[in-house]
C-alpha positions as CSV (number, residue, x, y, z in Angstrom):
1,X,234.3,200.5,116.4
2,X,236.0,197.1,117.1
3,X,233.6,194.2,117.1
4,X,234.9,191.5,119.0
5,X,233.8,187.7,117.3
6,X,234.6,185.4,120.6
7,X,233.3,181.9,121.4
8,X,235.4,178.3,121.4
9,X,237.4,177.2,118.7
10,X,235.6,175.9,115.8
11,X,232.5,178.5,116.8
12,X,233.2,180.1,113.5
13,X,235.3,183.0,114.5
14,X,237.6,183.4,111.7
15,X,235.3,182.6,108.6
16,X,232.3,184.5,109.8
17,X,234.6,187.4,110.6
18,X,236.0,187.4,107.3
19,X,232.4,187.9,105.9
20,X,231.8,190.7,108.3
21,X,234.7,192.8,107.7
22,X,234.0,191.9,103.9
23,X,230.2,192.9,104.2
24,X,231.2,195.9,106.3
25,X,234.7,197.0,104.0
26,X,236.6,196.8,107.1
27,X,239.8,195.1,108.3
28,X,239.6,192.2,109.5
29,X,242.1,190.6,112.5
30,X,242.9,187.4,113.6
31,X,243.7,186.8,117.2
32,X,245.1,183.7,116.6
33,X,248.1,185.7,114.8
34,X,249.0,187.3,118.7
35,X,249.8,184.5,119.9
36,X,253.4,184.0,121.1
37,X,255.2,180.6,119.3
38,X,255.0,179.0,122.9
39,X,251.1,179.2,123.2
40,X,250.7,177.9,119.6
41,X,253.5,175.2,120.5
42,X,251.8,173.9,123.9
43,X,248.1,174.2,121.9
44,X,249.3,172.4,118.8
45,X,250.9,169.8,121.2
46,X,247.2,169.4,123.3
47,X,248.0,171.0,126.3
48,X,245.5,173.9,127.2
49,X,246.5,177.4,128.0
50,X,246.4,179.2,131.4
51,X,245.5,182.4,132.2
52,X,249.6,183.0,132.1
53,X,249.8,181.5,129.1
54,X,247.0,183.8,127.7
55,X,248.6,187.4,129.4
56,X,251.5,188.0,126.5
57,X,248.1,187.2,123.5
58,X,245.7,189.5,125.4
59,X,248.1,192.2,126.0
60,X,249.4,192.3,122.1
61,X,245.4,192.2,121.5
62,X,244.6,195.1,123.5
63,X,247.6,196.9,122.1
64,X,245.9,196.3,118.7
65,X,242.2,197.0,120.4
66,X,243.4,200.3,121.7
67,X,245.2,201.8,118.8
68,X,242.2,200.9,116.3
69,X,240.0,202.8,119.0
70,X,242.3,205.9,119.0
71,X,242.4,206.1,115.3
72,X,238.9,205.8,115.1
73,X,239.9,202.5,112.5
74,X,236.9,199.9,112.3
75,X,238.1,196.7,112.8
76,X,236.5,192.9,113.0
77,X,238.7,190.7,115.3
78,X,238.2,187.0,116.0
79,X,239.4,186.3,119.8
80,X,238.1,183.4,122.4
81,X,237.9,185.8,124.7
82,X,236.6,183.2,127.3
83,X,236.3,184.4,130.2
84,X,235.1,188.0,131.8
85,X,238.2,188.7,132.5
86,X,239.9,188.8,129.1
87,X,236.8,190.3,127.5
88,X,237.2,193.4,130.4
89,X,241.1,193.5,130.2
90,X,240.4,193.8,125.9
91,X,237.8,196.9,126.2
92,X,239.5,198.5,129.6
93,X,240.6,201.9,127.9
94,X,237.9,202.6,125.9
95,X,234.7,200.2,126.3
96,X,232.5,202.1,124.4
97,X,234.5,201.3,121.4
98,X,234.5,197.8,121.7
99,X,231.2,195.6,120.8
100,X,231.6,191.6,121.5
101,X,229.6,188.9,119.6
102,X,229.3,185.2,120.8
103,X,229.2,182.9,118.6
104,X,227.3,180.0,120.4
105,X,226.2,176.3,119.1
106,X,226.8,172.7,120.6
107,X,229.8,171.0,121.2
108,X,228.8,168.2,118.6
109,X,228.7,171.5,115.8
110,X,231.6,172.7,117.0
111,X,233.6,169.3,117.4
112,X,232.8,168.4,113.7
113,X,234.6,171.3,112.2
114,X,237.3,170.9,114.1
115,X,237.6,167.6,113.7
116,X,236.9,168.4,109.6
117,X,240.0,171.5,109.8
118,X,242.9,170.6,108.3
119,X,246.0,172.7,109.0
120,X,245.5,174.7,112.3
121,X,246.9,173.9,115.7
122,X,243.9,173.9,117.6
123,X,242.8,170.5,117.4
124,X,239.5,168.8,118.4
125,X,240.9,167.7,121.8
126,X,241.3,170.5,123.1
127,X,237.7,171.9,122.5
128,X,236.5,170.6,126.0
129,X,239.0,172.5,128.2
130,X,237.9,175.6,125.8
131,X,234.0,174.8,126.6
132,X,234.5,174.3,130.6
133,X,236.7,177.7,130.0
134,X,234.2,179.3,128.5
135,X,231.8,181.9,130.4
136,X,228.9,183.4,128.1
137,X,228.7,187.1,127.7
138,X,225.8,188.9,129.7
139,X,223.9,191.8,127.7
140,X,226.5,191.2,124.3
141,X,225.0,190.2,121.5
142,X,224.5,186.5,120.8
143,X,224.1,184.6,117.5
144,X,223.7,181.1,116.3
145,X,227.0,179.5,114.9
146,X,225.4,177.1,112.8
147,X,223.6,179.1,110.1
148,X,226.1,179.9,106.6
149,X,228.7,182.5,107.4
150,X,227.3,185.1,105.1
151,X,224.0,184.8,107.5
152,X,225.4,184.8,110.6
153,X,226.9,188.0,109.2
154,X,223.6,189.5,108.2
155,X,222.7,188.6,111.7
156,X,225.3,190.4,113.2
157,X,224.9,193.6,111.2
158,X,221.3,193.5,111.7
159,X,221.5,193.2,115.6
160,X,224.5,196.1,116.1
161,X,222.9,198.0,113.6
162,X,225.6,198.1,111.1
């Protein structure tokens, strides 16, 4: 199984995915790591991506995706995955295998961390183009991003059954 964490930057993907794969003894994967130098360069410089931008970071992604799938390997992986779009392109070979969890909370939670992070290109300016980006999962499973990683965790586990 690969269990997608998505949601804006500063939602918590990375340190609540950590947790999980902890809690759960599986590998945990950080999307943030597929991006091409470009993407990180234009982010780390405030311009948004576009959906161009994004192709070369989803398609490494889905390679990863797809050859956890096919090895049966269960993997945590932190990704946007704003729109519909990505989040179909991600699971297109083998849907059942993939399980996505938004990480939702307000853009005055979300802005504070950022603004607190020290050390990561994303920076707090660009959170809005992220949130007007950004279109909610239907029928996923959704959790609150404020709570302590190690619940949001126990949240997650408890509402995929892991």
């Amino acid at each position: 199984m690969v269990i997608v964490l998505m949601g804006v930057s500063g939602s918590g993907k990375t340190t609540v995915g950590k947790q999980l794969a902890a809690d759960l003894g599986w590998q945990f994967v950080e999307g943030d790591d597929y991006h091409p130098p470009e993407n990180v360069a234009k982010m780390a410089g405030g311009t948004p991506l576009t959906d161009a931008d994004r192709r070369p970071w989803l398609k490494a992604l889905r390679q990863r995706i797809d050859a956890a799938c096919a090895a049966d390997e269960n993997i945590v992986v932190a990704c946007s995955a704003l729109k519909h779009e990505y989040r179909d392109y991600l699971e297109r070979d083998d849907p059942a295998c993939v399980r996505y969890v938004y990480l939702r909370g307000s853009e005055d939670l979300f802005r504070a961390r950022l603004e607190a992070r020290k050390g990561h290109f994303m920076g707090a300016n660009m959170l809005q183009s992220q949130l007007e980006a950004m279109e909610p999962p239907v029928g996923e499973v959704t959790v609150d991003a404020a709570p302590p990683p190690a619940r949001i965790a126990a949240d997650i586990r408890a509402k995929l059954g892991a």
